[in-house]
C-alpha positions in Angstrom: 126.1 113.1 122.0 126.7 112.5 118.3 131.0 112.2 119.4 130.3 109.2 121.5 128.7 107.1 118.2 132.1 107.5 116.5 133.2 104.3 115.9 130.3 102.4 118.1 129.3 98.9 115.8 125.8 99.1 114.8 123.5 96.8 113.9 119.9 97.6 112.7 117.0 95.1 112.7 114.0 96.6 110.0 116.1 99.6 108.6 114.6 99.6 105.4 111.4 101.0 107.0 110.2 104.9 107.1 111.7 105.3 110.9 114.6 103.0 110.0 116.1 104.9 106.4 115.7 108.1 109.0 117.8 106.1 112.1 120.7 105.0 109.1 121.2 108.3 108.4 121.7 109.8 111.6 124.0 106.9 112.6 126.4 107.2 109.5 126.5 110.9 109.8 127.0 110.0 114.2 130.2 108.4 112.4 128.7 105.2 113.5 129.9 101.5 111.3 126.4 100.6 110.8 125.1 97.3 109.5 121.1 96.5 108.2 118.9 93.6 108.1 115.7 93.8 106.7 113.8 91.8 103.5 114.8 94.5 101.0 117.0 97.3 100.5 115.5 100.6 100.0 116.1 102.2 96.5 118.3 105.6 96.9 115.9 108.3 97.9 116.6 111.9 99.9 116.5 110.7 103.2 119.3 107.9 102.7 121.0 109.5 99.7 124.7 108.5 99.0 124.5 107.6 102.7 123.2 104.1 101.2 126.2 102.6 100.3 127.9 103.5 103.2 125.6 100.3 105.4 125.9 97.0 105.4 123.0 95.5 103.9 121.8 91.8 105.0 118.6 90.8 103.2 116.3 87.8 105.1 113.2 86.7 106.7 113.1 87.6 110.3 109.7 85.8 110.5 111.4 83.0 109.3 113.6 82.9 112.3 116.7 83.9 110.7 119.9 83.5 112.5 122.3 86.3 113.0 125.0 84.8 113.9 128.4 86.1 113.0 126.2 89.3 112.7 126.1 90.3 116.4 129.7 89.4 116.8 131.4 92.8 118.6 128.4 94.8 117.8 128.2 97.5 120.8 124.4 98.6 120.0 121.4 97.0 118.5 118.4 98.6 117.2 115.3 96.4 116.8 112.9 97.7 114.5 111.1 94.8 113.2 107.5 94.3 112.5 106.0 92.3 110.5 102.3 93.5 110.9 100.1 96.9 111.8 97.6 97.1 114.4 94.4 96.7 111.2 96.3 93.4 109.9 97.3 92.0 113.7 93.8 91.9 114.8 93.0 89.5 111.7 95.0 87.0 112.2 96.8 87.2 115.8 98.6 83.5 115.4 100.5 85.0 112.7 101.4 88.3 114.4 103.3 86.5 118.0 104.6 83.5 115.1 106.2 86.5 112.9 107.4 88.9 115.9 107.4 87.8 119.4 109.2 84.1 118.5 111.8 85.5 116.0 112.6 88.1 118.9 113.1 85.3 121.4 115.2 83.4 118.6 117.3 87.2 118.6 117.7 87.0 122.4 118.6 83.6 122.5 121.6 84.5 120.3 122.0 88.0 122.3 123.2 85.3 125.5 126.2 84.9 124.3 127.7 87.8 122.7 129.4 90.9 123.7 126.0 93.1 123.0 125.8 96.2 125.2 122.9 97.2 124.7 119.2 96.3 122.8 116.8 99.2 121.9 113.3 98.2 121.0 110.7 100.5 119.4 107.8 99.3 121.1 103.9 101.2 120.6 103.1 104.0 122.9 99.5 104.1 121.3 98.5 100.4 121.7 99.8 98.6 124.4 98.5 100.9 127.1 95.2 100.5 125.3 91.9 102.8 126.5 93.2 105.1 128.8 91.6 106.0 132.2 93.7 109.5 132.3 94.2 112.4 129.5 97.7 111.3 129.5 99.2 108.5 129.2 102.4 107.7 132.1 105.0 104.5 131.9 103.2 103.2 134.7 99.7 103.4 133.7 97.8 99.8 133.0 98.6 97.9 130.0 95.4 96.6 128.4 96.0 96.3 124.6 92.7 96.4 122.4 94.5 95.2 119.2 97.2 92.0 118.8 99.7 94.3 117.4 100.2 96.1 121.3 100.0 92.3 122.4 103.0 91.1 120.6 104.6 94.7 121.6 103.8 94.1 125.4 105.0 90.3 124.8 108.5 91.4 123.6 108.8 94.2 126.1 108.3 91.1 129.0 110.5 88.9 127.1 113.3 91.7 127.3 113.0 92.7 131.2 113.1 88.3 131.5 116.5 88.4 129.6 117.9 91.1 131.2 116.9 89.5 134.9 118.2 86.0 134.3 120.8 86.5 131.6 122.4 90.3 131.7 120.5 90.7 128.2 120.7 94.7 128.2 117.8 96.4 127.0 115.7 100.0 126.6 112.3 100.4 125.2 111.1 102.9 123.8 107.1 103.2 123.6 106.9 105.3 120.6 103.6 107.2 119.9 102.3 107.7 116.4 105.6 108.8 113.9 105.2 110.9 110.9 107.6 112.8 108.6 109.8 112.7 105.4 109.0 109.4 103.3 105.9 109.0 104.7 104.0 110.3 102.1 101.9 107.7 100.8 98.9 106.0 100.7 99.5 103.0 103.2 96.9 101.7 105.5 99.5 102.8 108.6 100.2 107.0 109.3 97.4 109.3 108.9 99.4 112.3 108.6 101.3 110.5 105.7 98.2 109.5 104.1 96.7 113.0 104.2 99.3 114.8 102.7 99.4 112.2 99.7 95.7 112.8 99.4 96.3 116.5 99.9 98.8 116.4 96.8 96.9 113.9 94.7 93.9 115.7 95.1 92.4 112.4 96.1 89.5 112.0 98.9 91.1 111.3 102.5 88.7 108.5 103.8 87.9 108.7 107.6 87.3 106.5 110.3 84.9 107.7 112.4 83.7 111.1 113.2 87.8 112.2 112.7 87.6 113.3 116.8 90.2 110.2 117.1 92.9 111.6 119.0 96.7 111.2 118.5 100.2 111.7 120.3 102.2 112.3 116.9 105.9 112.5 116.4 108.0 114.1 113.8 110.3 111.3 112.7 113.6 113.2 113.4 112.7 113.9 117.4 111.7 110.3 117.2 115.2 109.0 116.2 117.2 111.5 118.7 115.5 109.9 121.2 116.5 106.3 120.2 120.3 107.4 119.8 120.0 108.7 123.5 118.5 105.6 124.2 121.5 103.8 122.5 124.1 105.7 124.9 122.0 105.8 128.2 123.7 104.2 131.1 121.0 105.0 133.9 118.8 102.5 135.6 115.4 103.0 133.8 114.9 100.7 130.9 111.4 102.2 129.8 110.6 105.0 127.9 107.1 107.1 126.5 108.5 108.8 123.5 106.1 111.5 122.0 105.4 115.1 121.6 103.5 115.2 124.7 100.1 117.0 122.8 97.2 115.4 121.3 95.5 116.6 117.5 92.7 115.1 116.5 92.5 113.7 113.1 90.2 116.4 112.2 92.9 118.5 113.1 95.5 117.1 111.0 92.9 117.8 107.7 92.5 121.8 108.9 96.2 122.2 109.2 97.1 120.6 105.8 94.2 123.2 104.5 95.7 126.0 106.0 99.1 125.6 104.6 98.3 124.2 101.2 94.7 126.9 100.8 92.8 124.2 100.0 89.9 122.2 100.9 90.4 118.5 100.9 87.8 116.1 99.9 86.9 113.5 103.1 84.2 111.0 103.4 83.6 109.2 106.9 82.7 105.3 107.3 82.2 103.4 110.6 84.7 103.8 113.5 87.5 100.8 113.8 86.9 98.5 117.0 90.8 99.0 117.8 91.0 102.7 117.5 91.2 104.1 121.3 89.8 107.3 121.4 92.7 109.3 123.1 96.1 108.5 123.4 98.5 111.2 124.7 101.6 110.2 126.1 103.0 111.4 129.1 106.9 112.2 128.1 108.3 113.4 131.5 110.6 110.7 132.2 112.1 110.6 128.7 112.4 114.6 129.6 113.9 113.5 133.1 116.5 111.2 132.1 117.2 110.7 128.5 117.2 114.7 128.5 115.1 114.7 125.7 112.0 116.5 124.7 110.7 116.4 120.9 111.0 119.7 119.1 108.7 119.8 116.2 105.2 120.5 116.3 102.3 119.4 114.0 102.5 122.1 111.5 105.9 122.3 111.2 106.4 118.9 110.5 103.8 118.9 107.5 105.4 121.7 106.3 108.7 119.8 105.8 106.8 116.7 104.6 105.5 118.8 101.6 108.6 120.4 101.1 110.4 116.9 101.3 107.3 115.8 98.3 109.1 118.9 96.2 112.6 117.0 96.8 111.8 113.7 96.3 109.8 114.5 93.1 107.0 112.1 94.8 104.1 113.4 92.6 106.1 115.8 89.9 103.5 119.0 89.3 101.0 118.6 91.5 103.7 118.4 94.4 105.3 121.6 93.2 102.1 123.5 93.1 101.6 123.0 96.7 104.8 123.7 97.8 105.1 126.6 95.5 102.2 127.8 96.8 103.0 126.9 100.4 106.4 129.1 100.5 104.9 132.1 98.4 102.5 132.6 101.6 104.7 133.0 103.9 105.6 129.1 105.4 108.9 129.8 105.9 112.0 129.3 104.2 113.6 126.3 106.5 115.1 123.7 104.5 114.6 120.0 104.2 117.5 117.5 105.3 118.7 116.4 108.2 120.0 118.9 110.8 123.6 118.7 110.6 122.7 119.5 106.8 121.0 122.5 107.8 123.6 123.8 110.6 126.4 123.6 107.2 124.1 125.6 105.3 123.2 128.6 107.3 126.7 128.6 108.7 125.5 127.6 112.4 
């Protein structure tokens, strides 16, 4: 898989983002020529490292309607990773989320006419569009009823993408992401729980719930998430849509008992009122990801907050308090797997 990228032209829409720094990476190191466009470019951290300077950076305002131009000029693959809201800040002002997302994406497409694209891959929302489910899990083809405007503009711009491909060749694959966690996560932003918690868990801060924490969650470590877009990338079959998760639910109160169990300690959580755009469950169904993309993701729950506090000791996010916990975390017994990506980790046990 990672032969076929060598040389491929790459252009990536929102790369400064927590899923986008993680998709850079695994694209230079694919031996990809990889250029980004996003509003900022991200300050050298572990997960880009020296790998930084070896993207194109573009800086502008895809709400704006910027236009690319020159930009998708023999460019083989494009990776849209835009958004310029969350489901809490869509449902405030919806006007704003289609102006910001769905009509700069048409703007994209417009452009996408008439160049020599291959292919568009769009990380859509596997945990809003489908909205309350009527089955435990969650299948491609199960209704789409969005509760929040955020799975809206998603839906909008997954329509828009099958309408360009029918009338105008525009090639396309979606992937329906479910809830993505992982390295450079760790903070305390209104979007990723598991993120969130761990910075609490390391603060020693109070985790505020919403709800009774029974919310239930399809979540994805960030590096299964990003194999399955580079499939996507190289995928030649018929099917254009794709659920992308681990398949297994945890409940936020879940998440809370595992961090306790790794770090021995008892976090602090208070509870307020339940969000009108939380579903309760969403697990995704991920058999024709497993079917056709050959793909199936590989880390579970614990494992991946393991690595998130281990990736808290690396990036020095919260200096003493950080290396307690993971001092802690490896003297009882956690395991000794390293941090980085996993060609990293193949060079240093020899593999």
């Amino acid at each position: 898989m990672v032969g076929r990228l060598d040389g491929a032209r790459v252009l990536v829409l929102g790369g400064s983002g927590f899923i986008g720094q993680h998709l850079l990476r695994a694209l230079v190191d694919a031996g990809a020529h990889v250029s980004c466009f996003d509003q900022t470019v991200p300050p050298y951290n572990a997960v880009l490292s020296a790998r930084r300077d070896e993207v194109r950076w573009v800086t502008g305002d895809f709400a704006a309607g910027y236009s690319f131009g020159p930009m998708l000029q023999d460019v083989d693959v494009v990776f849209h990773l835009i958004s310029t809201t969350i489901p809490e800040s869509s449902n405030r002002n919806p006007r704003y989320d289609v102006a910001s997302n769905v009509v700069p994406t048409l703007g994209l497409l417009e452009e996408l006419r008439s160049t020599s694209v291959k292919n568009i891959v769009f990380v859509s929302s596997g945990g809003t569009v489908y909205g309350i489910p009527s089955s435990r899990t969650v299948a491609e083809l199960h209704p789409t009823d969005p509760i929040c405007a955020y799975g809206v503009h998603k839906l909008a711009i997954e329509k828009y993408l099958f309408f360009y491909h029918y009338h105008f060749g525009v090639s396309h694959r979606i992937l329906r992401l479910s809830n993505p966690y992982g390295a450079a996560q760790i903070s305390d932003r209104p979007q990723g729980i598991v993120g969130k918690a761990v910075y609490k868990a390391i603060k020693g801060e109070t985790l505020e719930v919403w709800g009774d924490g029974s919310v239930t969650r399809d979540y994805l470590y960030v590096e299964d998430a990003v194999e399955a877009l580079l499939l996507a990338a190289l995928y030649a079959g018929p099917t254009r849509l794709f659920n992308i998760g681990a398949g297994v639910g945890h409940s936020v109160l879940e998440i809370i008992s595992t961090i306790e169990r790794i770090t021995g300690r008892s976090m602090d959580v208070t509870y307020s009122d339940a969000r009108d755009f939380d579903v309760p469950v969403n697990i995704l169904d991920v058999e024709r990801a497993r079917r056709d993309l050959r793909w199936c993701a590989k880390t579970d729950l614990e494992t991946g907050i393991r690595e998130m506090l281990r990736y808290g000791q690396q990036a020095g996010a919260n200096s003493a308090a950080t290396d307690r916990l993971v001092s802690e975390l490896v003297l009882s017994g956690g395991g000794s797997r390293s941090l980085g990506h996993p060609r990293d980790r193949s060079r240093a046990d020899g593999s």
